[in-house]
C-alpha positions as a LaTeX table, in Angstrom:
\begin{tabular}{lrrr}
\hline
Residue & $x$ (\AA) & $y$ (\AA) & $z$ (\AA) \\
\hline
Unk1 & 11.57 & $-12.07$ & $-1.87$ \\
Unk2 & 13.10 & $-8.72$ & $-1.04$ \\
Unk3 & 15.75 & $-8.20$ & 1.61 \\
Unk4 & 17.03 & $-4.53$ & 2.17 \\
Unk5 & 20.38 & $-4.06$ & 4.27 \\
Unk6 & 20.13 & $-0.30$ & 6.00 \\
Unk7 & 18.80 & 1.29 & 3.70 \\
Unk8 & 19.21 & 5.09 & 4.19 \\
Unk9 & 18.28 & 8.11 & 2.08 \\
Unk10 & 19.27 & 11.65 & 2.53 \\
Unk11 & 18.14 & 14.42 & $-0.16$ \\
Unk12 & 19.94 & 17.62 & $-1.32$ \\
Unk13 & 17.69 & 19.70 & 1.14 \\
Unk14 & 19.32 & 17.18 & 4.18 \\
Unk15 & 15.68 & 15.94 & 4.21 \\
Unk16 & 16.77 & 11.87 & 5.86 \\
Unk17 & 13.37 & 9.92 & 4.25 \\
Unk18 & 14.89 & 6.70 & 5.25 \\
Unk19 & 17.23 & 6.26 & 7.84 \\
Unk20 & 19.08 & 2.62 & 7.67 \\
Unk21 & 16.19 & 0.16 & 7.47 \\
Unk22 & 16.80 & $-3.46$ & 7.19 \\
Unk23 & 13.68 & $-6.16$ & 7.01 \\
Unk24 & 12.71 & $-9.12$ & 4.77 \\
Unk25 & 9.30 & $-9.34$ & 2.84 \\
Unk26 & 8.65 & $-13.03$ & 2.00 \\
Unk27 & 5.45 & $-13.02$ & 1.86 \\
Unk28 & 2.36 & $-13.23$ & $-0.99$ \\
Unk29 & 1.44 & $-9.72$ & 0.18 \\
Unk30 & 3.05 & $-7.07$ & 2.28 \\
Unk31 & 1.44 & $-3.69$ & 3.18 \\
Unk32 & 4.27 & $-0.71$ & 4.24 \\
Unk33 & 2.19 & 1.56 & 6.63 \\
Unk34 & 2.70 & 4.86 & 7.91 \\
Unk35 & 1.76 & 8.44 & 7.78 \\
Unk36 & 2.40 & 11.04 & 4.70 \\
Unk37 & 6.24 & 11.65 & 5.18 \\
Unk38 & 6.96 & 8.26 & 6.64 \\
Unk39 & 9.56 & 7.28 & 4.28 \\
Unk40 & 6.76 & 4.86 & 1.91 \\
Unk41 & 7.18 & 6.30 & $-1.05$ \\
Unk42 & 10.96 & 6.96 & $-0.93$ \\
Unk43 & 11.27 & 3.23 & 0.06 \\
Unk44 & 9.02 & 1.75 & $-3.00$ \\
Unk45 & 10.41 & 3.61 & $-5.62$ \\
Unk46 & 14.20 & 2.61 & $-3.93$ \\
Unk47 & 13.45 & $-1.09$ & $-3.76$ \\
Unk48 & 12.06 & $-0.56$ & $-7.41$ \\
Unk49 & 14.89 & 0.86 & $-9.05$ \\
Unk50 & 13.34 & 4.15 & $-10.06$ \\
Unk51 & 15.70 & 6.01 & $-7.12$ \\
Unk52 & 19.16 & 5.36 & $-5.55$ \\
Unk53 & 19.69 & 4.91 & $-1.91$ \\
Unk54 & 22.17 & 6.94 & $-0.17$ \\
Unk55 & 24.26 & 4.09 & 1.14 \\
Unk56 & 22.85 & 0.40 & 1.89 \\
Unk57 & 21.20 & $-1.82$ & $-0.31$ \\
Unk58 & 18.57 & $-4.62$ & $-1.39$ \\
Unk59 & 18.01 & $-7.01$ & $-3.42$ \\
Unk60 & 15.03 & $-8.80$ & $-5.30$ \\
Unk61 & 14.55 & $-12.64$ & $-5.76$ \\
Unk62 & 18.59 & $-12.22$ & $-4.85$ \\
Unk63 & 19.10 & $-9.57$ & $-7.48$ \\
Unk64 & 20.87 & $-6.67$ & $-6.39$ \\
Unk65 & 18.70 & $-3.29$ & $-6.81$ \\
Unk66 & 21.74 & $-1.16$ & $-7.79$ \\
Unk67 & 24.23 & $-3.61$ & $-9.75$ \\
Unk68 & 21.51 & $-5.22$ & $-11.55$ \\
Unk69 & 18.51 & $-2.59$ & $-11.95$ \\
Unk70 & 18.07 & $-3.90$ & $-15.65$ \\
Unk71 & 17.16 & $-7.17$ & $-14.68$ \\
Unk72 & 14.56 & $-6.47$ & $-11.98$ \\
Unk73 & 13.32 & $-4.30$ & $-14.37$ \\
Unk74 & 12.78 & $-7.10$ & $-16.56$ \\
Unk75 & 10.95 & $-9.03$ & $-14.06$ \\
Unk76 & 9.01 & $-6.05$ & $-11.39$ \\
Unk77 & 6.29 & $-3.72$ & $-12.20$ \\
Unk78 & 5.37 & $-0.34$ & $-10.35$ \\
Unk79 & 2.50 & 1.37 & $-10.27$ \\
Unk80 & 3.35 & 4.83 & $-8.50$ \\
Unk81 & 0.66 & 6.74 & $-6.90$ \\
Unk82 & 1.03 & 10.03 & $-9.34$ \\
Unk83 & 0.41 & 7.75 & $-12.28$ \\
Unk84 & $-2.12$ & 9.44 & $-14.78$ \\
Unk85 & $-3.04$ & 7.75 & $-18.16$ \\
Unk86 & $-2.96$ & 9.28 & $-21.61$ \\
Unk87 & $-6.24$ & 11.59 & $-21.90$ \\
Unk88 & $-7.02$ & 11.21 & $-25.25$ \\
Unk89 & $-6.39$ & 7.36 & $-25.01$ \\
Unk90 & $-8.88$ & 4.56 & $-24.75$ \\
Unk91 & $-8.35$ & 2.71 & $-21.45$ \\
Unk92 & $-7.53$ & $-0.64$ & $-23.60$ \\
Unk93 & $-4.82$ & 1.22 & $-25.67$ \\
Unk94 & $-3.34$ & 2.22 & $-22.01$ \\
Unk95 & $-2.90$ & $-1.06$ & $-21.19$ \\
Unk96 & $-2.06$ & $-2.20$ & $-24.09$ \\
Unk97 & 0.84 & 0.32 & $-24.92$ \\
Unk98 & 2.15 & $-0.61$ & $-21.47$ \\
Unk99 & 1.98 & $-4.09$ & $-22.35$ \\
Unk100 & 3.71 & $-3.61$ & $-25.53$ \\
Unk101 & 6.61 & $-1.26$ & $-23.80$ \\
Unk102 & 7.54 & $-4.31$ & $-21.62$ \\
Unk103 & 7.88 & $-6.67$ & $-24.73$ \\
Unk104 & 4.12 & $-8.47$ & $-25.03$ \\
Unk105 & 3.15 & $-9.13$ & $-28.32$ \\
Unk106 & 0.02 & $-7.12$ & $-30.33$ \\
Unk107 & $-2.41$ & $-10.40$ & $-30.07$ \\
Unk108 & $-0.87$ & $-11.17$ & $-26.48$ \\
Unk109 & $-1.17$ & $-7.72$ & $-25.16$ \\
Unk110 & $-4.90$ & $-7.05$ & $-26.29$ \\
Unk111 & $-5.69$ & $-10.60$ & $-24.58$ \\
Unk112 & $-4.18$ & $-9.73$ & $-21.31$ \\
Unk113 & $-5.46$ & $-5.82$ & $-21.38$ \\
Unk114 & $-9.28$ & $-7.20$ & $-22.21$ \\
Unk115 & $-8.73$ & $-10.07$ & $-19.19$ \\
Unk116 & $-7.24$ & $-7.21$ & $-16.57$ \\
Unk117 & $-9.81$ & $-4.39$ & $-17.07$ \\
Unk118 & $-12.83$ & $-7.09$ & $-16.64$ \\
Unk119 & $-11.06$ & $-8.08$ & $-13.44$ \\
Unk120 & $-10.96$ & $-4.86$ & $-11.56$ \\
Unk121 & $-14.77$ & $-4.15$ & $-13.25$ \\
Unk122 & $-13.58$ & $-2.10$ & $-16.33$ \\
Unk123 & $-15.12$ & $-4.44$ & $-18.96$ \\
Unk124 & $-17.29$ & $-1.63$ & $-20.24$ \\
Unk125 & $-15.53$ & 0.95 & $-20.00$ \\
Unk126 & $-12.33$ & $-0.09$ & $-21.82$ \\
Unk127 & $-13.28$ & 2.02 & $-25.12$ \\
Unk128 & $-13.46$ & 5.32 & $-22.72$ \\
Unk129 & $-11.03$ & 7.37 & $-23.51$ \\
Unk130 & $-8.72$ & 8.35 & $-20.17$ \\
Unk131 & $-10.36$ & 11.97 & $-19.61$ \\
Unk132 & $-14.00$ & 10.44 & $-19.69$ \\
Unk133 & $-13.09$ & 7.92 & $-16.55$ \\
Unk134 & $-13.59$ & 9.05 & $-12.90$ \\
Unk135 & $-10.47$ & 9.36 & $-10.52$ \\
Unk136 & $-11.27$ & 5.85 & $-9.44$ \\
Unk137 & $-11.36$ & 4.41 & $-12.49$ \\
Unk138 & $-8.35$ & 5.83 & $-13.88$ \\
Unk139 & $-6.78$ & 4.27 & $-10.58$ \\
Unk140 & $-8.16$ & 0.84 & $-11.99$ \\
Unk141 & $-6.74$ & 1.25 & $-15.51$ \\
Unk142 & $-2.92$ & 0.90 & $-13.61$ \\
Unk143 & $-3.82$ & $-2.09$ & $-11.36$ \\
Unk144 & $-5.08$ & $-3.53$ & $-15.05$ \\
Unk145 & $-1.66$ & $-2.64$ & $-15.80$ \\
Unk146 & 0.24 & $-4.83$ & $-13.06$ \\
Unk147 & $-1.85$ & $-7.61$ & $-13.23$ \\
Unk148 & $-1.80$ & $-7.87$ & $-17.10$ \\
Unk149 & 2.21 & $-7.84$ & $-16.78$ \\
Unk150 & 2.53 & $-10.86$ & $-15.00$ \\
Unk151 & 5.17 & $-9.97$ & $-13.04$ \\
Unk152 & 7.26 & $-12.05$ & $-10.58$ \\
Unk153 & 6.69 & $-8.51$ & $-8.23$ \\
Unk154 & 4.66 & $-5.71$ & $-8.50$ \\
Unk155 & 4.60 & $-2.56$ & $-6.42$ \\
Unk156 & 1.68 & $-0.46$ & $-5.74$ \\
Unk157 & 2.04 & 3.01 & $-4.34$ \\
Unk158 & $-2.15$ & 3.33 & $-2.72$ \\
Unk159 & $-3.56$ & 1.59 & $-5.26$ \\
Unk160 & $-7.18$ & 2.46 & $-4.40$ \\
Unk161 & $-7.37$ & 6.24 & $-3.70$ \\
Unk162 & $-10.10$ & 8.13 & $-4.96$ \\
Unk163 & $-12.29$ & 4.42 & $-5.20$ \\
Unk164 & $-15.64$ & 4.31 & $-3.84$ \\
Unk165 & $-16.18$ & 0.87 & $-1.28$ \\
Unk166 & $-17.89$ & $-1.30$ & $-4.11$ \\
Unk167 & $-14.85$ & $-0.55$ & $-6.22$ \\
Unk168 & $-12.44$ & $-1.31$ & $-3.48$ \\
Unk169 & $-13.40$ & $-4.00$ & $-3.11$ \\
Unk170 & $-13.25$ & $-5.10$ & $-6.94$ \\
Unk171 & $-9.79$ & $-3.82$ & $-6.38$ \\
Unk172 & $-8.89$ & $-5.93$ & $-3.80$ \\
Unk173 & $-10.12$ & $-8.71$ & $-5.38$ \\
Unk174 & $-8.26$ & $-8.01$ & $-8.36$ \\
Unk175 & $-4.55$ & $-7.62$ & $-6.03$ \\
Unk176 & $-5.54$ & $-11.24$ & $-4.34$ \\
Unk177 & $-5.88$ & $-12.73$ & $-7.79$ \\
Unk178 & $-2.09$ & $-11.25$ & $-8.84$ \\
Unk179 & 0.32 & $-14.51$ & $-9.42$ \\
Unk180 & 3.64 & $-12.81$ & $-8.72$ \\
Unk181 & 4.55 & $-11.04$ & $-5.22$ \\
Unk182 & 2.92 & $-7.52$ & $-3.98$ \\
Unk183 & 4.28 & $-4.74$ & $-1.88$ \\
Unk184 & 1.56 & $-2.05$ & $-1.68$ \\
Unk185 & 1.97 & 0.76 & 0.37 \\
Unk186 & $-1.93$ & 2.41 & 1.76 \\
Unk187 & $-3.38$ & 4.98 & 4.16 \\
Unk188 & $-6.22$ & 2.54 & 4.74 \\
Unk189 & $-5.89$ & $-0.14$ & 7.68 \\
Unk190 & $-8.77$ & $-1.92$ & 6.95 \\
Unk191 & $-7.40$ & $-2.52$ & 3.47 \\
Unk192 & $-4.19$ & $-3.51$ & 5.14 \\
Unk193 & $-5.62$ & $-5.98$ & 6.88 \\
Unk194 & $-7.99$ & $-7.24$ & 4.26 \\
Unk195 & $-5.55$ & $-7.92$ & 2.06 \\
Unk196 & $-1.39$ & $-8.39$ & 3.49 \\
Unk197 & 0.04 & $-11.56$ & 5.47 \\
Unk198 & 2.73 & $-9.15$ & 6.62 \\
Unk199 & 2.93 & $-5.29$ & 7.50 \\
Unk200 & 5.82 & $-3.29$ & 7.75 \\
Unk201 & 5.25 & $-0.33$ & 10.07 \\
Unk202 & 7.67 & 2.67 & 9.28 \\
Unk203 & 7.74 & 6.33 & 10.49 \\
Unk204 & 10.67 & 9.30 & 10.18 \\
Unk205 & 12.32 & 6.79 & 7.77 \\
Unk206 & 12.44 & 4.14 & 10.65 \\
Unk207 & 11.15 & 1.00 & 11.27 \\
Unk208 & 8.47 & 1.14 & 14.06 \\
Unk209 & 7.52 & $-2.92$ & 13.86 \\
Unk210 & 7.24 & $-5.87$ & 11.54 \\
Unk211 & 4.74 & $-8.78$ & 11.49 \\
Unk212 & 1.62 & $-10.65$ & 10.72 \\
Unk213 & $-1.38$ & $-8.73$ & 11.24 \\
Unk214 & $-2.40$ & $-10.87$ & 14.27 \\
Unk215 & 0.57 & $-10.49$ & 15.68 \\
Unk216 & 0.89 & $-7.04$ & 15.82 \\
Unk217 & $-2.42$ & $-6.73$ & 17.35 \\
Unk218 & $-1.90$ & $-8.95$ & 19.92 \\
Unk219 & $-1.10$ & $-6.52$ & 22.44 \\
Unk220 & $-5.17$ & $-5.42$ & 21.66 \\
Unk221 & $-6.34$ & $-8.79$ & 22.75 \\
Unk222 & $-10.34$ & $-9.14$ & 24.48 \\
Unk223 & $-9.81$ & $-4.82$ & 24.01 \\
Unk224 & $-12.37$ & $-2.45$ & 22.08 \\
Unk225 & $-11.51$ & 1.13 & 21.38 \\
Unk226 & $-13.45$ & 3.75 & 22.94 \\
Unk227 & $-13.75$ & 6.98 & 21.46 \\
Unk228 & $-14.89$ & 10.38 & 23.99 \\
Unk229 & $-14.86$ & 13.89 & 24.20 \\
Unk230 & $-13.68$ & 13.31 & 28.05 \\
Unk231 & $-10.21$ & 12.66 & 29.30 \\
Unk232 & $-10.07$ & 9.30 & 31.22 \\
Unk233 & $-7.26$ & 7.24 & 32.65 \\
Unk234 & $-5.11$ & 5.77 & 30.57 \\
Unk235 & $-6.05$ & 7.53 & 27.21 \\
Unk236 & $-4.70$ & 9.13 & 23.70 \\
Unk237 & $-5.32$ & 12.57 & 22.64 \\
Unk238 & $-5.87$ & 12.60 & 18.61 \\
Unk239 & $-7.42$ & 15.80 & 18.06 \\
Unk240 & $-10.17$ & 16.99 & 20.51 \\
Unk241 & $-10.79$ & 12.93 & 21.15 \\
Unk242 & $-9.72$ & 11.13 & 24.38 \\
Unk243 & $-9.36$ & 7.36 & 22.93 \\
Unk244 & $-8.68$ & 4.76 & 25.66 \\
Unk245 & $-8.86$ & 1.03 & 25.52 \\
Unk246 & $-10.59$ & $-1.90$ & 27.77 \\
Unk247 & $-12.18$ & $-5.18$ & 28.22 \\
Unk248 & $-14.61$ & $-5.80$ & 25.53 \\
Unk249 & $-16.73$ & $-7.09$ & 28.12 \\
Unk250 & $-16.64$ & $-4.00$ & 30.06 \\
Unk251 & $-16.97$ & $-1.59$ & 27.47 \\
Unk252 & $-20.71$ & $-0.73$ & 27.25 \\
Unk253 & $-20.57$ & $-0.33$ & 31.35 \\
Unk254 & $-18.12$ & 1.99 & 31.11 \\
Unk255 & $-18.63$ & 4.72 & 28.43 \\
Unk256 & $-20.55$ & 7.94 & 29.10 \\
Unk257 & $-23.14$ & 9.49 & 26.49 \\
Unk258 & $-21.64$ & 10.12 & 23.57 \\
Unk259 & $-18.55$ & 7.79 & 23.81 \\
Unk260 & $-18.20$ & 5.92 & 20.78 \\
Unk261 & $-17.07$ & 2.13 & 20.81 \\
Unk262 & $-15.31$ & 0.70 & 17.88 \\
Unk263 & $-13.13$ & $-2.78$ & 17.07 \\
Unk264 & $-9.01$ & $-2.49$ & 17.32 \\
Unk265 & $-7.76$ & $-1.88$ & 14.07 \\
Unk266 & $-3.94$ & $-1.01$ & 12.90 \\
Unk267 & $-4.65$ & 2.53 & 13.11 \\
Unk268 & $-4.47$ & 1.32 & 17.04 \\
Unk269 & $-1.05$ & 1.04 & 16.60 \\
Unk270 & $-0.27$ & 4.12 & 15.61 \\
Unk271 & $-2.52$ & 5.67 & 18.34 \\
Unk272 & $-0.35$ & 4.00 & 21.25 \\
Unk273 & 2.78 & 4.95 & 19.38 \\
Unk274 & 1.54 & 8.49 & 19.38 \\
Unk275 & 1.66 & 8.75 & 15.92 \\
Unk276 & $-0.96$ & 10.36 & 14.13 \\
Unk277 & $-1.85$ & 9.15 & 10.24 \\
Unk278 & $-3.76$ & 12.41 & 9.66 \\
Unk279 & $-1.00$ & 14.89 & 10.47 \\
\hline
\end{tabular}
């Protein structure tokens, strides 16, 4: 369980990332969502002890993130979004050096590596060496890398960019399959969805909401989403697209030629908020 206490963070520039959050994530699987500059990243690798806030705090299974770092260390894995492996490294020996940094035994640590990379559908490509694997695949290697750690919690900075659908998938898969708690941030709603119990919304370092996916769609009840080049009544600008929202039932009675009609999703959300996730 992690509970932050407003948590703020102000760099040299006087760029505020996160301005005094506070929220609870209790749950198997959280997704924090927002757009590039949001405050994600600054917020993972705070509650992960790889950066200090700028006042506030948090704490982990009730460990404190700042008096007792070397603990959660002990017991949390993250896997930041920058991560590259080792070129001129087999996959295995990735996994396995990482396994072997955090304590696990040769025998142990080959077991777990072989076990990880056939879960997120490396099995025959563990021998590659790092330089020889696709984007996506070199993406997989570091989920191999949580879920061989066993971790009580494991953070995951977009842990399937650059991965086709099929592999997504795999991917997901893999994250459901992780014993210990996850907190994965992602540009992707669907995979939000897919995957969390609970979704933390942020923007300009700021809470926006905080809930079960159901619940924060609720407002979207019996709606579709209907995409046009036309401004209507009632509608969102996002780009040169007029997106406005009504009664499923209506929907096909009401759009023009061209209109597009798609199923509310969390990027919904951030379209009534007026907050854009491509700018």
């Amino acid at each position: 369980m992690i509970e932050a206490r407003a948590l703020k963070k102000r760099y040299s520039d006087g760029t505020v990332a996160l301005n005094s959050v506070s929220f609870r994530l209790d749950k198997k699987i959280s997704a924090i969502i927002g757009r590039n500059g949001a405050g994600k990243t600054t917020l993972m690798k705070i509650l992960s002890t790889q950066m200090l806030p700028t006042s506030g705090t948090a704490s982990i299974d009730g460990l404190d993130i700042i008096s007792e770092a070397d603990r959660i260390r002990k017991i949390a894995v993250s896997i930041p979004q920058e991560a590259r492996p080792v070129d001129y490294m087999p996959a295995i020996d990735c996994v396995k050096l990482y396994l072997a940094a955090r304590g696990f035994g040769r025998l142990k640590a080959k077991a777990a590596a072989e076990k990880a990379l056939r879960t997120v559908g490396l099995g025959d490509a563990m021998d590659k060496l790092a330089y020889e694997l696709s984007g996506g695949m070199k993406r997989k290697v570091f989920v191999a890398m949580a879920i061989a750690s066993d971790a009580d919690m494991i953070f995951l900075d977009e842990p399937t960019t650059g991965l086709d659908p099929f592999s997504r998938v795999e991917v997901w898969s893999a994250i459901r399959a992780i014993k210990g708690q996850v907190i994965l941030t992602t540009h992707y709603m669907e995979e939000a969805q897919a995957l969390s119990e609970d979704v933390l919304m942020i923007d300009s370092g700021k809470v926006l909401a905080h809930d079960a996916v159901e619940r924060l769609l609720k407002p979207f009840n019996g709606l579709v989403r209907v995409e046009s080049q036309r401004k209507s009544r009632s509608s969102y600008k996002v780009g040169n697209t007029w997106i406005s929202y009504v009664k499923k039932g209506n929907a096909k009675a009401m759009v023009g030629r061209g209109d597009i009609i798609k199923p509310v999703t969390l990027d919904d959300l951030f379209i009534k908020r007026g907050v854009n996730l491509e700018s």
